[in-house]
C-alpha positions as CSV (number, residue, x, y, z in Angstrom):
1,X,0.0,0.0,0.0
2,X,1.4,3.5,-0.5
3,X,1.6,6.1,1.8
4,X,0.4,10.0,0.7
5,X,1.7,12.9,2.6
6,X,-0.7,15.8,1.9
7,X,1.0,19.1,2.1
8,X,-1.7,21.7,3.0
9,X,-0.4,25.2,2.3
10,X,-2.5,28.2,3.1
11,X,-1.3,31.4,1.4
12,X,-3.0,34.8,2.5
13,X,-4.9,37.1,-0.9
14,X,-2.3,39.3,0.1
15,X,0.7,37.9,-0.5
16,X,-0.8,35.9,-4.2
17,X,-1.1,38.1,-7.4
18,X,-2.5,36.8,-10.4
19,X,0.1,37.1,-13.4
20,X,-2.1,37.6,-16.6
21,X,0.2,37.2,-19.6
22,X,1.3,34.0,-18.4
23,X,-2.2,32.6,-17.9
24,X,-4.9,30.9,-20.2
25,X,-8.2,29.7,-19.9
26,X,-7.6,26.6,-17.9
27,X,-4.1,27.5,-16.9
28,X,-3.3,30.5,-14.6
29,X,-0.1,31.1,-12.6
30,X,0.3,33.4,-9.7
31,X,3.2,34.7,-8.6
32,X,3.5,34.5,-4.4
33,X,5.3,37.2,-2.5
34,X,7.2,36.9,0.6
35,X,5.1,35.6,2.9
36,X,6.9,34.7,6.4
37,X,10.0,32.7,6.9
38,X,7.8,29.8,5.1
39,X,7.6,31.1,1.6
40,X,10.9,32.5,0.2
41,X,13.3,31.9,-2.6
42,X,12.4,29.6,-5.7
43,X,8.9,29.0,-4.4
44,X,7.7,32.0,-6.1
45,X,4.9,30.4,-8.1
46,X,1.7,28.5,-8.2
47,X,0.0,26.9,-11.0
48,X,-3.7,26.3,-11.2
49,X,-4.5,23.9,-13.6
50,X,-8.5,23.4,-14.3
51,X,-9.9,20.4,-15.4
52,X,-13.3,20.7,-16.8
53,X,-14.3,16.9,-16.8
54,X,-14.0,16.4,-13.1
55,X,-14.6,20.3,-12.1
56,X,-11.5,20.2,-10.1
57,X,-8.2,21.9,-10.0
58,X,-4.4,20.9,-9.6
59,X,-2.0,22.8,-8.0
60,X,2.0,22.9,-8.9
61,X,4.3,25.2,-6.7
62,X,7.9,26.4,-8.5
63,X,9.3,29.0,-10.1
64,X,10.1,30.6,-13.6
65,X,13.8,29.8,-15.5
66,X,14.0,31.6,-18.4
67,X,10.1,31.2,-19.2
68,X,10.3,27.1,-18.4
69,X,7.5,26.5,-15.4
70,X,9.8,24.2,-12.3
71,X,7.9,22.1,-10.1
72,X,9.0,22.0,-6.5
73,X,5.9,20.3,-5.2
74,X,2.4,19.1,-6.7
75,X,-0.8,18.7,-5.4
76,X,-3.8,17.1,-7.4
């Protein structure tokens, strides 16, 4: 049987801006500001990825390299 860790991350609205020219439709990216001694560094980014056959959304944490999306950590 495998084990899941669930990583629960809870950003304030304050410290998450929503980056337009790098979204679409089902893909939108926000950058994450400083938030604490928690968020710092290359975990500068989120990615919500939609999926409109289950109604849910994904979420990727990672940064921008010369316009190349890295994942850090997922969470479906």
């Amino acid at each position: 049987m495998q084990k899941v860790i669930n990583f629960e991350i809870a950003i304030p609205d304050t410290a998450v801006s929503h980056m337009k020219d790098k979204s679409r439709y089902d893909h939108n990216y926000y950058y994450i500001d400083t938030y604490g001694d928690r968020l710092y560094g290359e975990l500068n980014m989120a990615l919500q990825v939609y999926n409109e056959c289950s109604n849910c959304d994904s979420y990727e944490y990672g940064y921008f390299e010369e316009d190349e999306f890295d994942v850090i950590l997922r969470r479906k």
